[in-house]
N, C-alpha and C positions, 0 to 999 in steps of 0.2 A: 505342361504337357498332360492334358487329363486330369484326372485322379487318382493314375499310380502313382505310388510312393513306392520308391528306391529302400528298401532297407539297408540298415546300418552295421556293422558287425566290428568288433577287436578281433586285427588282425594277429590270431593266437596270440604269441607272448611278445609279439613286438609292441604291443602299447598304444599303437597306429589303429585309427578307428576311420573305418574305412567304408564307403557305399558297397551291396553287391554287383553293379555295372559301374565300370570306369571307360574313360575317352582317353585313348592311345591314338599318337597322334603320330605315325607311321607314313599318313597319308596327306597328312596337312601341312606337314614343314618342309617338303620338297616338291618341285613342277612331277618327276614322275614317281610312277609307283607301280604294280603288280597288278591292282586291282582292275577289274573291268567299267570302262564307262566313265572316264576322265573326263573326258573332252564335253561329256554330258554335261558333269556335275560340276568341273571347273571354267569349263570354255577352254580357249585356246591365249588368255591371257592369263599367266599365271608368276608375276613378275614377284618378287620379293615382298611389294607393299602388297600386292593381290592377297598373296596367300598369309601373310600377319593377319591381314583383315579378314580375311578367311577363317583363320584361327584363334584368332580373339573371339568372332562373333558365334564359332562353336563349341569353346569354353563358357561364354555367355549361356547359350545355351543350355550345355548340361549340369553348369552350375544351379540355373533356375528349375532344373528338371529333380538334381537331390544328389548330382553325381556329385562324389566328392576325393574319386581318387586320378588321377594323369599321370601318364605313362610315356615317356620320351626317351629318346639316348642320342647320341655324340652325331650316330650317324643319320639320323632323323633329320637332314639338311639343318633345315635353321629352327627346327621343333623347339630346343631349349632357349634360342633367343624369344620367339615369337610366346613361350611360356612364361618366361621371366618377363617380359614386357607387359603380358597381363596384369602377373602380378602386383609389378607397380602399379599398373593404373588402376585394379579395383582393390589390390590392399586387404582381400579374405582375412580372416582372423588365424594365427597362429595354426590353432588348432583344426579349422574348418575344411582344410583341404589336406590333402597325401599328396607328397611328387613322387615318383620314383623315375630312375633315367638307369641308363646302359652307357659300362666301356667295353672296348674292344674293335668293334670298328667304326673309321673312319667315312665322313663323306666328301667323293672326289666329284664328283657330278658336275660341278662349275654351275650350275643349276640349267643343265640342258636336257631336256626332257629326251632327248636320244643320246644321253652320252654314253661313251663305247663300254665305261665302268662306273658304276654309280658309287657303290665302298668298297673298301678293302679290309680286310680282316687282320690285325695283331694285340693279340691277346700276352704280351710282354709286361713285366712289372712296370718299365719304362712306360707304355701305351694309359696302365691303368695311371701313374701317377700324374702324366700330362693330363688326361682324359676328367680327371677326377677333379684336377686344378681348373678346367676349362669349364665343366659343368657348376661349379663351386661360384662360378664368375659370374653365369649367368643365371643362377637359382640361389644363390647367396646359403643360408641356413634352412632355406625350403626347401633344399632335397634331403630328404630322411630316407628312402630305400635307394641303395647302387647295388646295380647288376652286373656281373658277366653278360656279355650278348653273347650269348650262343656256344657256350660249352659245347663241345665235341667231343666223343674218345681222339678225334687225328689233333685236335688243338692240343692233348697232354695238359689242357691246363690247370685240370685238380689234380697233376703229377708236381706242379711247379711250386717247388716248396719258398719260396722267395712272393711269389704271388700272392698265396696261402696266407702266411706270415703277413705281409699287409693287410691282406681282408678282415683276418683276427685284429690286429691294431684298431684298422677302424674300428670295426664292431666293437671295441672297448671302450672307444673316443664316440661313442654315441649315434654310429651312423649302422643301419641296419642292413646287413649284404643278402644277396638271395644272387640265384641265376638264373637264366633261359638256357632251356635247350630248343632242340631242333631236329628235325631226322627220323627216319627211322629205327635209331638207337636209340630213342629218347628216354624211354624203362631203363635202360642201360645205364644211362648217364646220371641219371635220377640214383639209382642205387648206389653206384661208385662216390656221388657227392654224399649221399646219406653218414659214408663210410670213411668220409675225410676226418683226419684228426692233424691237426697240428699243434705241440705240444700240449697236446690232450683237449683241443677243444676246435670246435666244428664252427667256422665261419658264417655260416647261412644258416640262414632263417625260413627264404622265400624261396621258391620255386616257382616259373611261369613257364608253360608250357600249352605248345598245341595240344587244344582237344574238340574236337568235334564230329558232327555222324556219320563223317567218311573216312573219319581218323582216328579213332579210340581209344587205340593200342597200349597208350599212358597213362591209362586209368586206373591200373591195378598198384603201380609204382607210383602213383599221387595221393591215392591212398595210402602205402605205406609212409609217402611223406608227411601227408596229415597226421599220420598217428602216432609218429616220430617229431611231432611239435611242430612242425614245419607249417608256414601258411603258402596257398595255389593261389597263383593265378595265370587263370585261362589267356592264354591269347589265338588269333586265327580261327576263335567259333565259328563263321562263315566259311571256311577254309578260302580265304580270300575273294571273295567273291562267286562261289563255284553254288554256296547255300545262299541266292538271291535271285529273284526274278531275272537278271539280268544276265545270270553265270551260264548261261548255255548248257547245263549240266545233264548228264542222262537219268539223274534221279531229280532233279528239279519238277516231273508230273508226280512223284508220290509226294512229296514234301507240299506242293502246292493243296493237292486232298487234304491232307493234314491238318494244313492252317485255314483252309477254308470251313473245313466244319468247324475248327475253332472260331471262326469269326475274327482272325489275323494273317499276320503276312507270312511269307515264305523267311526272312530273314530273322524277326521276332520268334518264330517255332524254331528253329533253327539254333538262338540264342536263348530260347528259354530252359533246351535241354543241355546246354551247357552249366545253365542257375541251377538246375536243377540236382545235379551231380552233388553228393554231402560232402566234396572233398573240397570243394572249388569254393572259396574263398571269394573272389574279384571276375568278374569275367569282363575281356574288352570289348569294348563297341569300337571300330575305326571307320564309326559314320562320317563323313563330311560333308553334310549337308543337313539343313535341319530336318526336313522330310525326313530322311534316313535315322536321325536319331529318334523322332518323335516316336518313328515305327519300331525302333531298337529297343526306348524304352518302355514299349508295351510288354514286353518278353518279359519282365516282372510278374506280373501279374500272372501272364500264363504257368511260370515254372511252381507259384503255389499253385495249382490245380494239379489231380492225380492224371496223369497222362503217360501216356504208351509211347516211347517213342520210334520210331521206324528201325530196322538193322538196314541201313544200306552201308555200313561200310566196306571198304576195301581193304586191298593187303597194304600194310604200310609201307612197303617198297614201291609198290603201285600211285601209291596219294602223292608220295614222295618225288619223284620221278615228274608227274606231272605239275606238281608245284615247280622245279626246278624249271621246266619248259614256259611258264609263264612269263609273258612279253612286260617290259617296264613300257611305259604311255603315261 
């Protein structure tokens, strides 16, 4: 793809050496999803083998491009199968790639692109230990980072000492925990995890959280988690679709000025001010197409350049709100 080059970085103290753009793959292991422009970029056939072949040949992709970190979880419809099948069949070297996956929730989808519920959320010791045995099945010793999906303050689940207490196991047994948040609590939740102690020692490591220029609010409490040893990573830099040509957005004409004098696209500017952040470790692409990642992986490039970036964000209640109103397709 060009002649960017993806840098490489040690993810802080975990060991894990990791690209600064990785492919989460949120959008490639199940028929629907959030984002806008499905039907464009997948068509209307989008059957089990479709989307493996889907997502093998954007794995392809970003492997040849310098990515070297994937992002999956439980509820990612068949994410971790269609991941682990890569694996076998091109066999990366131990070292060469990062997995990391998410428990907590489930996917009930049946894989119907209108189904009434796509996942369900239980964040129970029970969830994480099935969860953990499931993804263990289909990534074998290649999953090195497990997540919470989506710590809450309403989930209590850095209240759950039982929980807690396994995370630290693992972490000892060689696997490395972090969590996502979500919300507009997300500073919130971030500090409260900073503050976990079970039997005097703190389970995480990682931290993934939205950040992007409609959404910011996490910024100041990602830095503390940086600074507190913790390694970021970004997810929802596009805020799903909203920072793209395609997102119908009302700041989509200043973003577009932007990249145009830069000599790139609306979604690469977009993503490059997310690289550009010193806190942010990993930022994801949930490109699904190669067009889309080609133009992701420019955003390298741009985020070494001194650049200004736009204030268009909103109130995090505001962002918030309208992410929830997002149609699955």
């Amino acid at each position: 793809m060009g002649d960017v080059r993806i840098p490489i970085r040690h993810l802080g103290s975990t060991g894990l050496v990791v690209s600064r753009l990785g492919l989460g793959l949120a959008a490639l292991g199940r028929p629907a999803y959030i984002t806008p422009g499905r039907e464009q970029d997948l068509g209307v056939r989008r059957t089990v083998a479709d989307l493996e072949r889907r997502c093998h040949e954007m794995l392809d992709a970003a492997y040849a491009a310098g990515i070297r970190y994937f992002d999956a979880a439980r509820s990612y419809g068949m994410a971790e199968d269609f991941l682990g099948t890569w694996l076998s069949a091109r066999s990366p070297l131990d070292d060469a790639v990062v997995i990391g996956s998410k428990w907590g929730y489930s996917y009930v989808g049946s894989w119907l692109v209108h189904a009434p519920v796509h996942e369900v959320k239980d964040l129970s010791l029970a969830t994480l230990q099935r969860q953990l045995s499931e993804s263990r099945a289909r990534l074998g010793d290649r999953l090195q980072l497990y997540q919470i999906h989506s710590a809450t303050l309403e989930s209590k689940v850095l209240e759950n000492v039982d929980v807690l207490r396994e995370l630290v196991h693992l972490r000892a047994n060689g696997l490395v925990i972090g969590l996502t948040v979500t919300g507009p609590d997300q500073p919130r939740i971030i500090r409260q995890a900073l503050q976990v102690r079970v039997d005097g020692v703190n389970p995480f490591q990682v931290v993934q959280a939205t950040w992007n220029l409609l959404e910011p609010s996490a910024a100041t409490a990602l830095e503390e988690a940086k600074a507190g040893g913790w390694s970021v990573i970004v997810k929802e830099a596009l805020a799903n679709g909203r920072l793209t040509d395609r997102g119908g957005d009302e700041h989509v004409p200043i973003l577009r000025q932007e990249a145009v004098a830069r000599g790139t696209t609306i979604d690469a500017f977009a993503l490059a001010a997310a690289i550009s952040q010193p806190w942010a470790d990993i930022v994801l692409s949930g490109a699904v197409t190669i067009a889309q990642l080609e133009s992701n992986v420019t955003a390298v490039a741009i985020a070494r350049e001194p650049t200004g970036w736009p204030d268009i964000s909103e109130a995090a209640t505001q962002y918030w709100s309208r992410r929830s109103a997002l149609v699955w397709q």
